[in-house]
C-alpha positions in Angstrom: 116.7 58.1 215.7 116.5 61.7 216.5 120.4 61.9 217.2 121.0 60.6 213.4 118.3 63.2 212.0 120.4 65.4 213.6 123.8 64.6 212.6 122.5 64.6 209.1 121.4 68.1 209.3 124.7 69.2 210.6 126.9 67.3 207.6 124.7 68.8 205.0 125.3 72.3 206.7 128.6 72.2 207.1 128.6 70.8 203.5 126.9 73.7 202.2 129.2 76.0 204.4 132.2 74.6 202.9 130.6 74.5 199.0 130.1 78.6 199.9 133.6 78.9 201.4 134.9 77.3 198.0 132.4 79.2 195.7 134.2 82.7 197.5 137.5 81.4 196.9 138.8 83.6 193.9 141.3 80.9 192.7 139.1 77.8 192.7 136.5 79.7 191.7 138.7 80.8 188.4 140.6 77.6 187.9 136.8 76.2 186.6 137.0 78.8 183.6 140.8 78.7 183.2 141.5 75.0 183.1 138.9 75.0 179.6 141.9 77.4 177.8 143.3 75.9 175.3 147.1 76.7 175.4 149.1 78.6 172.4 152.4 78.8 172.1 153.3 81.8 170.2 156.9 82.2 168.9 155.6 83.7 165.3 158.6 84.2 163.0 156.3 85.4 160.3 155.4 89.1 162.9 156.5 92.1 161.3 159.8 93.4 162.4 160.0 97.5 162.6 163.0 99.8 162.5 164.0 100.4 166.0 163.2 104.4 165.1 159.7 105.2 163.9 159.3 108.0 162.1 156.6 110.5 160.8 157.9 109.2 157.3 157.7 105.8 157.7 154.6 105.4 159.7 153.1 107.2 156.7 154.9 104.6 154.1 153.9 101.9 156.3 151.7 99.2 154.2 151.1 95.9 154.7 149.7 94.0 151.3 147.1 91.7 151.5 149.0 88.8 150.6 151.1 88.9 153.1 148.1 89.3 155.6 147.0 86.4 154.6 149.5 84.4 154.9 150.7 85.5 158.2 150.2 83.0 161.2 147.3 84.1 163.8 150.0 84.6 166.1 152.1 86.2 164.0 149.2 88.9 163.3 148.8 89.5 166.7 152.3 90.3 168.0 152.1 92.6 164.3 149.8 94.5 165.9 151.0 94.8 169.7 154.5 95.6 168.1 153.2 98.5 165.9 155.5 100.9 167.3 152.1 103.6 167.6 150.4 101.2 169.5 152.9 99.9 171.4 154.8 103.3 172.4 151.5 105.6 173.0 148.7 103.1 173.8 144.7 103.2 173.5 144.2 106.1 175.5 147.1 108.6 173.7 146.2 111.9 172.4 146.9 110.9 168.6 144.0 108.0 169.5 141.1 110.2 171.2 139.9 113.8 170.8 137.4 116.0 172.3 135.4 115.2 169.7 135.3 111.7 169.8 135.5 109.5 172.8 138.3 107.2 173.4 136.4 104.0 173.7 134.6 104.9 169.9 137.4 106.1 168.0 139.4 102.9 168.9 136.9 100.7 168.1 136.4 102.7 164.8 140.2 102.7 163.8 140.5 99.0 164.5 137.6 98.4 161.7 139.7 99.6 159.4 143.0 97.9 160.5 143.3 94.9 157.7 145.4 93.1 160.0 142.8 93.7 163.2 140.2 92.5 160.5 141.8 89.3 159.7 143.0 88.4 163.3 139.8 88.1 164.4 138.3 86.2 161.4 140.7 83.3 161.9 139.2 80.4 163.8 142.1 80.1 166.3 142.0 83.7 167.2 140.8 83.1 170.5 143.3 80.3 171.6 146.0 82.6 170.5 144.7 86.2 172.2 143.9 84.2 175.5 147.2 82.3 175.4 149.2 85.3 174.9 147.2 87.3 178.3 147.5 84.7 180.2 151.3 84.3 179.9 151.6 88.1 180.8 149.1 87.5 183.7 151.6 84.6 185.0 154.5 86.6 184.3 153.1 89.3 187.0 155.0 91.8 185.4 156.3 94.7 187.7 155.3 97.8 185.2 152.3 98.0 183.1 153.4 98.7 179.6 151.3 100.6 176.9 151.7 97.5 175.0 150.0 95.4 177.5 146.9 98.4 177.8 146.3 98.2 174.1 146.3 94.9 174.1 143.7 94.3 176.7 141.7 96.9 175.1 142.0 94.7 172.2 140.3 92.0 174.3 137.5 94.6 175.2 136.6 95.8 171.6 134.0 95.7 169.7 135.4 93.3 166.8 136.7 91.1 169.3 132.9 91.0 171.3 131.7 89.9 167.9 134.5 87.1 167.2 133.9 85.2 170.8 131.2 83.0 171.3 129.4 82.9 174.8 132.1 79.9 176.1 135.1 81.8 175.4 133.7 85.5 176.8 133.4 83.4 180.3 136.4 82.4 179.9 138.0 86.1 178.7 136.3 87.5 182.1 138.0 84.6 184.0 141.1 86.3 182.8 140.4 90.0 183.6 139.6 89.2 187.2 142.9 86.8 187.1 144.8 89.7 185.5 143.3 92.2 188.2 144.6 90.0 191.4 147.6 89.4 189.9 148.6 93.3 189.5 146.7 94.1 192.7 145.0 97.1 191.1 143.2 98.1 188.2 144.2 99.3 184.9 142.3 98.5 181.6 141.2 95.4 182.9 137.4 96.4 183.7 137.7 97.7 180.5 137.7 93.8 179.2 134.7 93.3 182.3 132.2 95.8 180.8 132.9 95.1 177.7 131.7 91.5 178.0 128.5 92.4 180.2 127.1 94.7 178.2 127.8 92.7 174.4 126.0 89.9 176.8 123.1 92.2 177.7 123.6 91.2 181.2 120.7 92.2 182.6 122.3 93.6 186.7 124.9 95.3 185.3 122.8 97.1 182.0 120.1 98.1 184.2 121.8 99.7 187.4 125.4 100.2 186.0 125.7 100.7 182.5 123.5 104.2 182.3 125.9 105.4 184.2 128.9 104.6 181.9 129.9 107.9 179.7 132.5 107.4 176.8 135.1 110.6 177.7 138.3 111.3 175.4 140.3 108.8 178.3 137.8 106.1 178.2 135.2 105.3 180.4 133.9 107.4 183.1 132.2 104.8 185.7 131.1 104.1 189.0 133.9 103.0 191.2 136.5 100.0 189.5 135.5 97.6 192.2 131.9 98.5 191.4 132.4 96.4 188.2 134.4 93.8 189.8 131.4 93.0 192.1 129.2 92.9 188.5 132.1 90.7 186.6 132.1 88.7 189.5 128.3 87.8 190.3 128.1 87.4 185.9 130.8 84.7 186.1 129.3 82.7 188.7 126.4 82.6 187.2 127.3 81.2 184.1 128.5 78.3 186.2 
C-alpha cells in the first residue's frame, strides 16, 4: 500500500516538473497566444504609391482626401502609412519627429492623432487581424537588418491610439509577438517599446509599481531600467493572463 502511495507522489511530481519545464519553454509557452491570430493576407492594390524621390515640395503638397480614406482597404491604409517615405526613410525616433522640447514617445503619439489615415486604420474592425498579420510575417521572415520601416511600425503597435483600439484578448496576443519578435532578432530594438506599452495601458500592477516610475520620456524614447528588465515584466504579465 505504501509502495503505491509512493509512486503516486512521484508521477504527480514529475508531472508538475515537466508542466514547469513546459511553462519555461518560450516557444510552447507563445504558441498558446499565437495559434488564436487570425491570419491576413495583405497584398493591398489600393496603398498609395510615392515618387521614388521625396521632396521638400511634395511632402508639403502631399494630401490624401477623405474619400479616398475611406475607401481604402485596412491593409491598404497600413502599408500607406509604413510606405510614407518620412516614416519609412527617418523612423520614430528621427530628429524631424522629437525635440528637446518634447519627448519622443509624446510627440509621436501626438502627430499620429492627427494622421487621418492613422485615425481610420485603427477605427476599422479588422485592424488588428491586419497589424498582427503583417508583424508576424516580418517576425518569420527574421530579417537580417532592422529597417526604420519596421521601428515605426512597431512603435505603431506601441502607441497610444493603437492601446485604445485593442481589446484585452488581442493586447496578449500583441505581447506574444514582441517577445516572438525579440528571440527572433536575438536583441532588442523597439520591441519593449510594444512590452510597456501594453503593461502600463493594462495598469499591470508589478510592472506600474516597481518599474514604471522609473520610465522618463527623453527626445529618443524611453529611458528605462535595463531591456531585459522589461522582458522579465512582459514575461511574468503573459503568463498570467493564461
Amino acid at each position: 500500500m505504501k509502495k503505491s502511495v509512493y509512486l503516486i507522489l512521484i508521477l504527480l511530481l514529475v508531472h508538475t516538473d515537466c508542466s514547469n519545464n513546459l511553462m519555461d519553454n518560450d516557444d510552447v509557452f507563445l504558441q498558446t497566444f499565437l495559434e488564436k491570430l487570425d491570419h491576413y493576407q495583405c497584398d493591398a492594390t489600393d496603398a498609395i504609391l510615392y515618387p521614388e524621390f521625396w521632396t521638400s515640395e511634395e511632402r508639403e503638397a502631399f494630401v490624401v482626401s477623405a474619400e479616398t480614406i475611406n475607401s481604402m482597404s485596412t491593409c491598404g491604409l497600413l502599408l500607406t502609412l509604413l510606405e510614407y517615405p518620412d516614416n519609412r526613410l527617418l523612423g520614430p525616433w528621427s530628429s524631424t519627429n522629437s525635440n528637446l522640447l518634447t519627448p519622443g514617445v509624446t510627440d509621436f503619439n501626438n502627430k499620429l492623432r492627427m494622421d487621418k489615415i492613422a485615425v481610420e486604420l485603427f477605427e476599422r474592425i479588422d485592424c488588428f487581424p491586419v497589424l498582427s498579420s503583417e508583424y508576424l510575417e516580418i517576425i518569420n521572415e527574421k530579417m537580417k537588418e532592422y529597417s526604420a520601416q519596421t521601428a515605426y511600425f512597431e512603435m505603431l503597435l506601441a502607441s497610444d491610439m493603437c492601446m485604445s483600439a485593442l481589446n484585452a484578448g488581442e493586447k496578449n496576443q500583441l505581447m506574444a509577438l514582441a517577445l516572438q519578435m525579440k528571440r527572433s532578432e536575438g536583441a532588442f530594438f523597439c520591441s519593449p517599446y510594444i512590452m510597456i506599452a501594453i503593461m502600463k495601458s493594462c495598469n499591470y500592477a508589478p510592472f506600474m509599481k516597481e518599474i514604471n516610475p522609473y520610465l522618463v520620456e527623453m527626445t529618443f524614447g524611453y529611458n528605462n531600467l535595463d531591456d531585459y528588465d522589461i522582458l522579465k515584466y512582459a514575461k511574468k504579465f503573459l503568463k498570467e493572463q493564461k
